[in-house]
Residue, then its C-alpha position, 0 to 999 in steps of 0.5 A: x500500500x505504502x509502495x502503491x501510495x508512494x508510485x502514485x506521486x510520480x505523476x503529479x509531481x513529474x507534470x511541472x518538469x514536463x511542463x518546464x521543457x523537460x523530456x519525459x526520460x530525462x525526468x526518470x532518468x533524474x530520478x532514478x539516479x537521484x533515488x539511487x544515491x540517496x538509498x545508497x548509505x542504507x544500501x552500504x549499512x545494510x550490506x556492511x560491506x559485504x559484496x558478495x552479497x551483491x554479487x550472489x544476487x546480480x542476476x537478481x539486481x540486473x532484472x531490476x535494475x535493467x528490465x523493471x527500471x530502464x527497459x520498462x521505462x523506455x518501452x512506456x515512454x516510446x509507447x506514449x510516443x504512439x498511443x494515448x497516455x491512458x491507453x498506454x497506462x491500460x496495458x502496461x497495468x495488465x501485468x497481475x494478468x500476465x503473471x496469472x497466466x504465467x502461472x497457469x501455462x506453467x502449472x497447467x492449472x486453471x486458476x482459482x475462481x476467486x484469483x479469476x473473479x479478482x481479476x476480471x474485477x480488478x481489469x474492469x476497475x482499471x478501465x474506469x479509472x483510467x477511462x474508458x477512452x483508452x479502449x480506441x483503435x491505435x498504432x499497433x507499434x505503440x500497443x506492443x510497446x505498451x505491451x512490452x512495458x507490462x512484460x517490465x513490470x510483471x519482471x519487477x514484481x517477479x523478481x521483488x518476490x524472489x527469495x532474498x538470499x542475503x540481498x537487502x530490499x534496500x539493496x536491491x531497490x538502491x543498486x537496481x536503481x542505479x544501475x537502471x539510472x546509468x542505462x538510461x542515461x547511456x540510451x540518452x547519449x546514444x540517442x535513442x530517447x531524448x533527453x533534455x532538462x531546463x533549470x529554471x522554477x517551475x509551476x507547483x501547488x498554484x506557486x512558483x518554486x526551484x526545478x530541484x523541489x518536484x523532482x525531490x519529491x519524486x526521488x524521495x517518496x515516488x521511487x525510493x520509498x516506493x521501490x524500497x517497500x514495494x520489494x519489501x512487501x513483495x518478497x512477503x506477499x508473492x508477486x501475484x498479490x503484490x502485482x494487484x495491490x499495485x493497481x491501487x497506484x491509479x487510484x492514489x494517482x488520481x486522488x493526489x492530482x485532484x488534491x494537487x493539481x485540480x482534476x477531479x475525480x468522477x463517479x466512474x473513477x471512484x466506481x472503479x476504484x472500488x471494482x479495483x478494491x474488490x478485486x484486489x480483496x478476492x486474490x487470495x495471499x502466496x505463500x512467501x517463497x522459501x530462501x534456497x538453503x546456503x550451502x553447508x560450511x566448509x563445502x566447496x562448490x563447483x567453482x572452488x573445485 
């Protein structure tokens, strides 16, 4: 909830950069790094300095850091570049569903009726608050690449799910971040997204005030908090559920621009985000994944052989 809620400010602390002459990847770009940095001393606290730890999990951080933050990243922002933003957002929230049928191809086993009735629930509720004008005919270029954004972030709740293995959620949310952070910035230089930034005050809660403020508050609360107790409450929930309770960020969204930025909410929205409460309430809880058992002292493994 507290990941769901901290997601949620992106949006409506993002607009005044995008407004001031900001590209949208130089934005995510600035605050994937600036979140980074500063989850960076609890990272090295809660490591103590021990980096095999690290590098135990690196394929671990690679999927966050590579696929959850930057490829998911740059995949909605190129789709945004085709489709309607509430078209785009549509699909890319289809992820629980991905992981649903994920589970079921992999097991060969029908869901149960209560994790089908929370998804259908769920689904119906997102199209209410997003809006039932994102259902239009649009580029099929900017459909899979929205597409290719969901695939991300069913990767982030996957691999925030996963059995720890000594890895710190802080750890994994401040490295992954980082890493993220370094290839955006390299698909900036290398041209394949835009990157540019003005520095001058922007337009905030009906006032002026320095770029640096809105971009703080997305750091700090939209991606730092928010990845840091998303993996953390993952890892405790399952990817399943996690994924779910993840759809309530278009509901605080929503509810943090009415409050911020003046758009109301209208009876549809409220009506779905109730459809997304009662969806999220019929997905029954996974059992957290067991961590792989270390090996036994003074065994040696294949490497050391």
């Amino acid at each position: 909830m507290i990941s769901a809620a901290s997601f949620g400010t992106s949006g409506a602390f993002i607009k005044p950069l995008l407004e001031a002459g900001w590209s949208p990847a130089a934005a995510v770009t600035a605050r994937a790094f600036t979140a980074g940095l500063l989850l960076l001393p609890f990272v090295l606290v809660a490591v103590r300095g021990d980096g095999a730890v690290l590098w135990r999990a690196r394929w671990r951080i690679a999927g966050m850091g590579l696929v959850a933050v930057a490829f998911t990243q740059l995949a909605y922002f190129a789709a945004i570049s085709r489709v309607p933003v509430s078209t785009a957002l549509l699909v890319e929230y289809l992820a629980p569903l991905l992981l649903v049928l994920w589970t079921w191809l992999i097991t060969r086993r029908l869901p149960r009726p209560a994790v089908l009735l929370g998804s259908v629930l769920a689904v119906g509720g997102l199209v209410l608050v997003i809006g039932p004008g994102a259902l239009q005919a649009v580029d099929p270029a900017g459909l899979a690449l929205a597409f290719a954004a969901a695939i991300g972030c069913a990767v982030y709740f996957v691999v925030a799910a996963r059995p720890a293995d000594g890895l710190p959620p802080v750890a994994l949310a401040g490295v992954g971040l980082l890493l993220g952070a370094v290839a955006l910035g390299l698909a900036g230089v290398a041209g394949v997204v835009p990157m540019s930034a003005t520095f001058g005050d922007v337009a905030l809660l009906g006032a002026r005030a320095p770029w640096w403020v809105p971009l703080g508050v997305v750091a700090i609360f939209g991606t730092a908090v928010a990845y840091a107790s998303g993996i953390y409450g993952s890892s405790r929930l399952g990817s399943r559920l996690a994924s779910f309770l993840g759809l309530l960020e278009v509901v605080f969204a929503s509810v943090l621009a009415w409050v911020v930025v003046g758009e109301r909410l209208t009876a549809l929205q409220i009506t779905g985000g109730l459809l997304i409460l009662a969806g999220i309430a019929a997905i029954p809880a996974e059992p957290p994944a067991a961590p792989e058992p270390a090996p036994a002292p003074g065994a040696l493994s294949a490497l050391d052989a």
